[in-house]
C-alpha positions in Angstrom: 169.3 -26.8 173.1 171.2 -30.0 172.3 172.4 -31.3 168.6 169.8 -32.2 166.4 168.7 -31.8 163.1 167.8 -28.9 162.4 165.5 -27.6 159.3 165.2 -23.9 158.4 161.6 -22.5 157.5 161.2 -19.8 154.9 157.8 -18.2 157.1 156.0 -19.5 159.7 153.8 -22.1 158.6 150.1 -21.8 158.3 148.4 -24.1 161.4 145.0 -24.8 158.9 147.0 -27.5 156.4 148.5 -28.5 159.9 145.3 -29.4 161.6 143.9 -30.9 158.4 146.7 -33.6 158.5 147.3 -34.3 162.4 143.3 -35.5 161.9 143.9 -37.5 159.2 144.1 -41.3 160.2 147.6 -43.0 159.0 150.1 -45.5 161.2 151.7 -44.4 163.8 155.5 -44.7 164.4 156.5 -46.2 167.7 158.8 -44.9 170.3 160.0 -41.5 171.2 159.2 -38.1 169.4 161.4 -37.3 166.3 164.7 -35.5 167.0 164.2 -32.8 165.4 163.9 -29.3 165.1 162.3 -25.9 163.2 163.8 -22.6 162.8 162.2 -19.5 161.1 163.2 -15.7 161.2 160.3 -14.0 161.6 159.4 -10.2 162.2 155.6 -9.5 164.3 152.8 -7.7 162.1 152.0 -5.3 164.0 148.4 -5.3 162.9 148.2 -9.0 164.7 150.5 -7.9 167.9 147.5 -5.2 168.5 144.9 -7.6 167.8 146.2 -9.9 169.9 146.5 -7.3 173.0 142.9 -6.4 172.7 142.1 -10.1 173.1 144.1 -11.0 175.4 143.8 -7.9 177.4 147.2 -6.5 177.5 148.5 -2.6 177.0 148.9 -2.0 173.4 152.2 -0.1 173.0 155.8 -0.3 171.9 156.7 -4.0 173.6 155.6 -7.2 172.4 153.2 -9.2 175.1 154.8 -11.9 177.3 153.4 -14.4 175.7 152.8 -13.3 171.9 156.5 -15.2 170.7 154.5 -18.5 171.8 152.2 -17.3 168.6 154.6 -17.2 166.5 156.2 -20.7 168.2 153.5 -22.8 168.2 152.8 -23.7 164.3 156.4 -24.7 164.5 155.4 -26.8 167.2 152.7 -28.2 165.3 154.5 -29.2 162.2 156.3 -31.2 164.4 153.5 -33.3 166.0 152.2 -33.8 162.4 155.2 -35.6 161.1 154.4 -39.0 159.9 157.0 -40.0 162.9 155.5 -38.7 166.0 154.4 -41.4 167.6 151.1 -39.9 169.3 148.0 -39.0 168.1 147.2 -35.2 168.0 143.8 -36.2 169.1 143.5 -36.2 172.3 146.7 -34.7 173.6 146.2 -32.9 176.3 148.1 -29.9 177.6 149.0 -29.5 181.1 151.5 -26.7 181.7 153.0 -23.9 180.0 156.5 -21.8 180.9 157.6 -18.6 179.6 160.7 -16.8 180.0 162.1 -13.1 178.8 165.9 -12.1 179.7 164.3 -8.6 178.7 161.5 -7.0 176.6 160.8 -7.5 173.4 160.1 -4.4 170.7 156.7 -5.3 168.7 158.4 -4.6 165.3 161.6 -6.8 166.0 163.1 -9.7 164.1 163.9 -12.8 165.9 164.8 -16.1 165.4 162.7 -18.9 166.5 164.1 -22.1 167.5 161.4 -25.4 168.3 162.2 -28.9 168.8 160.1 -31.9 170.9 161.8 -33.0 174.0 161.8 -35.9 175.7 159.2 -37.9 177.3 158.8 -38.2 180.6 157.7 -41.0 183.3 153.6 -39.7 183.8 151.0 -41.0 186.2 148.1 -41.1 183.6 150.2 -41.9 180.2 153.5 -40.3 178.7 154.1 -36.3 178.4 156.7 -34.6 176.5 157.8 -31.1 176.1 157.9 -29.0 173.3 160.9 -26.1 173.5 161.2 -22.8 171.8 163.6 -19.9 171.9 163.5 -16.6 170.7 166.9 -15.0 169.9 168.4 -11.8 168.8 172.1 -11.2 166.9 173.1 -11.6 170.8 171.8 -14.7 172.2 168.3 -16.1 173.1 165.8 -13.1 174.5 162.8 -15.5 175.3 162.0 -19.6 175.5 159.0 -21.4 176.7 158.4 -25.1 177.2 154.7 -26.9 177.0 154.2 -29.8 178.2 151.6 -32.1 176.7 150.5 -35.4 177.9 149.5 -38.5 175.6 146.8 -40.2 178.3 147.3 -44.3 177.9 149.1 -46.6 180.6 151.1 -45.0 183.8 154.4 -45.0 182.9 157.2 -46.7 184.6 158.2 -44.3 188.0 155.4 -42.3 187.9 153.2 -43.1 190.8 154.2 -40.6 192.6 152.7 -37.8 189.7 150.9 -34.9 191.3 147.4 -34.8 190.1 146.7 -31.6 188.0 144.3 -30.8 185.1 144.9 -29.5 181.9 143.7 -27.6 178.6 143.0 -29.4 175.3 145.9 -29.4 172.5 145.4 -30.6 169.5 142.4 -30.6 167.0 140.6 -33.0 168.7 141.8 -33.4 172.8 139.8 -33.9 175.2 140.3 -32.6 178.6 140.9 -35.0 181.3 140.3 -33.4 184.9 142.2 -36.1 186.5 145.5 -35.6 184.2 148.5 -34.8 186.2 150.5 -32.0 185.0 153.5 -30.2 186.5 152.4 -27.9 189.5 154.8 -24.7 189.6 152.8 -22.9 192.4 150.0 -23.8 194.7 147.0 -21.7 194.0 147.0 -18.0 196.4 145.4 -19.1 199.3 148.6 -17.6 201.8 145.7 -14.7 203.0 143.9 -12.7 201.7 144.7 -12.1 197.8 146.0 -9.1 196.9 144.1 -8.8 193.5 140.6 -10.4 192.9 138.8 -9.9 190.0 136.0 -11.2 187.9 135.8 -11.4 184.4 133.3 -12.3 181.5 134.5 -14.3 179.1 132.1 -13.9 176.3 131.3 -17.0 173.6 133.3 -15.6 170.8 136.4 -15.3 172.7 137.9 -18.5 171.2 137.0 -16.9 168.0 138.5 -13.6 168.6 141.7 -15.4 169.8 141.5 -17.5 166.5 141.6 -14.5 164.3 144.7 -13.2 166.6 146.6 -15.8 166.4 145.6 -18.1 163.9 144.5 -21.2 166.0 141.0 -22.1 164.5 141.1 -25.5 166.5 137.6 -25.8 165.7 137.0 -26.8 170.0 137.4 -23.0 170.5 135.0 -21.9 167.9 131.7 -22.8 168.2 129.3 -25.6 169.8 128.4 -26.8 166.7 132.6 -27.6 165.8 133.2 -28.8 169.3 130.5 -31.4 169.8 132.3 -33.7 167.1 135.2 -33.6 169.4 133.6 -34.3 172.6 133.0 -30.9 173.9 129.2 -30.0 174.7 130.6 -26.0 174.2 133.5 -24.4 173.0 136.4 -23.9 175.5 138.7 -20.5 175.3 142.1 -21.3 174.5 144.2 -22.4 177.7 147.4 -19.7 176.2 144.3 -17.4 176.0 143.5 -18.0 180.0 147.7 -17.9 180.9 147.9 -14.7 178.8 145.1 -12.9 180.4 146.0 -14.0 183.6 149.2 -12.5 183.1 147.9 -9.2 181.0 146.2 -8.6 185.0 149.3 -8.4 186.0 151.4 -6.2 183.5 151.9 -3.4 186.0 154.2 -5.7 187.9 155.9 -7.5 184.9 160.0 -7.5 186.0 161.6 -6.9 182.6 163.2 -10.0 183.2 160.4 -12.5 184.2 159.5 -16.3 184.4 155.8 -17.5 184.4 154.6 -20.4 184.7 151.3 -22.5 184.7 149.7 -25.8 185.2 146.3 -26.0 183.4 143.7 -27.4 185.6 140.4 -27.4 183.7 139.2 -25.4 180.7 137.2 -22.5 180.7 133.4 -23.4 178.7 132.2 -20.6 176.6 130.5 -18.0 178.2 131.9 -18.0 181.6 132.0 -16.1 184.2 135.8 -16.7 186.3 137.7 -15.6 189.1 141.5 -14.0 189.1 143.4 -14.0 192.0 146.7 -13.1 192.9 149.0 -12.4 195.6 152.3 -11.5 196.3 155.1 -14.5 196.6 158.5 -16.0 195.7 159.4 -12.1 194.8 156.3 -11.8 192.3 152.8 -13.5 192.6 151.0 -16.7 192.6 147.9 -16.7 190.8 144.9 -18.8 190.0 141.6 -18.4 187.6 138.7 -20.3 189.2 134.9 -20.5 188.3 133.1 -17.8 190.6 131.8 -20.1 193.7 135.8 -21.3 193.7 134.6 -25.0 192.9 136.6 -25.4 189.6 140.1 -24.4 189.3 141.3 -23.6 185.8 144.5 -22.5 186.0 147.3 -22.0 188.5 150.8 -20.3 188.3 153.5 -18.6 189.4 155.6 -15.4 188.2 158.8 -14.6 189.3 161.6 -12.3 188.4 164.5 -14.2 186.0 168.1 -13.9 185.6 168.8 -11.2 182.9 171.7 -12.5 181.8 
């Protein structure tokens, strides 16, 4: 990561205080995000690492999930966006991929070092998106990073026409999904054959809550009807990290210990649903995709790869 200020966190900060302030109404500053950046040592409960398996569907045992550090990541993340110098709006923010990467795995009960920071924008067909970068190190070096990119929906910026079209899943307290947001597109969805894992899944009303008491994300879209209405939402949608990390808990038999996934969020998954998972074998690991059941609505599409170790 490149030079910039950097602040160093005590614990991981709560997301509710978070949440309450990104809604707040205040001025906006203009231009780019802040240049800054959050770090925090911070060691997994184990209580919430196996409470956040069972949700998400993954093995409980001795290794963290792929995707748990982005728990821990993500109010970083947020205390970011809620700086009185972000220049976007958490409402409405939508987010439209996700990347993970692990040079190896990671112990549930080990210390690491988190590292997030915004980066910059980019040129986008339907507005401006950003990423936000984490890392995860170790006395050694990093061990894990992700980037998420989010889009603020408002006039196409400058070179941007040629944007692929994408979906994606909503972000802050109060985003709204935008099916014709373009998003990055790591893989296109496993239609090379016949897959060579299909599955269907419930995915039952409370699963936004049950994520929510995993991680500690009680944006109140994933909760209930009743909280997502205000925002737009005629029912609550699941978590879009909850659809990328069940997608990938499908395939933990064939996790490399060295692995990159990746995902571009297409539309969110209402609550209760009924999906589809499919997979199948490419690039040296698998292309996957979670449709609705009759295949008419894509949700999420991705791509995981072995990574370089070192």
């Amino acid at each position: 990561m490149s030079t910039v200020p950097v602040r160093e966190l005590r614990s991981v900060p709560r997301l509710a205080p978070l949440y309450a302030r990104a809604v707040r109404p205040r001025r906006r500053a203009s231009g780019p995000p802040p240049r800054a950046e959050l770090l925090v040592t911070a060691r997994p409960d184990a209580r919430h690492v196996r409470r956040y398996a069972r949700v998400c569907g993954f093995a409980e045992g001795p290794w963290l999930p792929l995707t748990y550090p982005h728990v821990v990541a993500f109010p970083l993340s947020m205390a970011l966006m809620a700086r009185r110098d972000f220049p976007y709006p958490l409402l409405g923010l939508v987010h439209v991929a996700n990347r993970v990467e692990r040079v190896r795995p990671l112990e549930a009960t080990e210390a690491l070092t988190y590292r997030v920071r915004l980066g910059d924008t980019v040129p986008h067909r339907r507005g401006t998106a950003f990423e936000v970068l984490a890392e995860a190190a170790d006395p050694t070096g990093v061990v894990w990073r992700s980037a998420s990119t989010y889009l603020h929906r408002g006039r196409p910026t400058d070179g941007a026409s040629g944007a692929p079209s994408g979906g994606g899943a909503a972000a802050g307290p109060a985003a709204h999904h935008d099916a014709a947001a373009a998003g990055p597109d790591p893989a296109p969805g496993p239609d090379e054959g016949a897959p060579d894992r299909d599955e269907r899944w419930r995915v039952p009303a409370g699963t936004g809550r049950a994520y929510a008491s995993a991680t500690g994300d009680r944006n109140p879209i994933h909760l209930h009807p009743l909280t997502a209405r205000p925002f737009g939402f005629p029912r609550a949608i699941v978590h879009g990290m909850w659809s990328k990390a069940r997608c990938l808990a499908a395939l933990e038999d064939v996790l490399p210990p060295a692995c990159r996934a990746e995902v571009s969020f297409r539309a969110p998954v209402p609550l209760p649903a009924h999906v589809r998972f499919t997979a199948v074998r490419a690039a040296g690991g698998h292309r996957f995709a979670l449709h609705s059941p009759d295949g008419d609505r894509e949700h999420l599409r991705g791509l995981l790869t072995p990574a370089d170790p070192g």
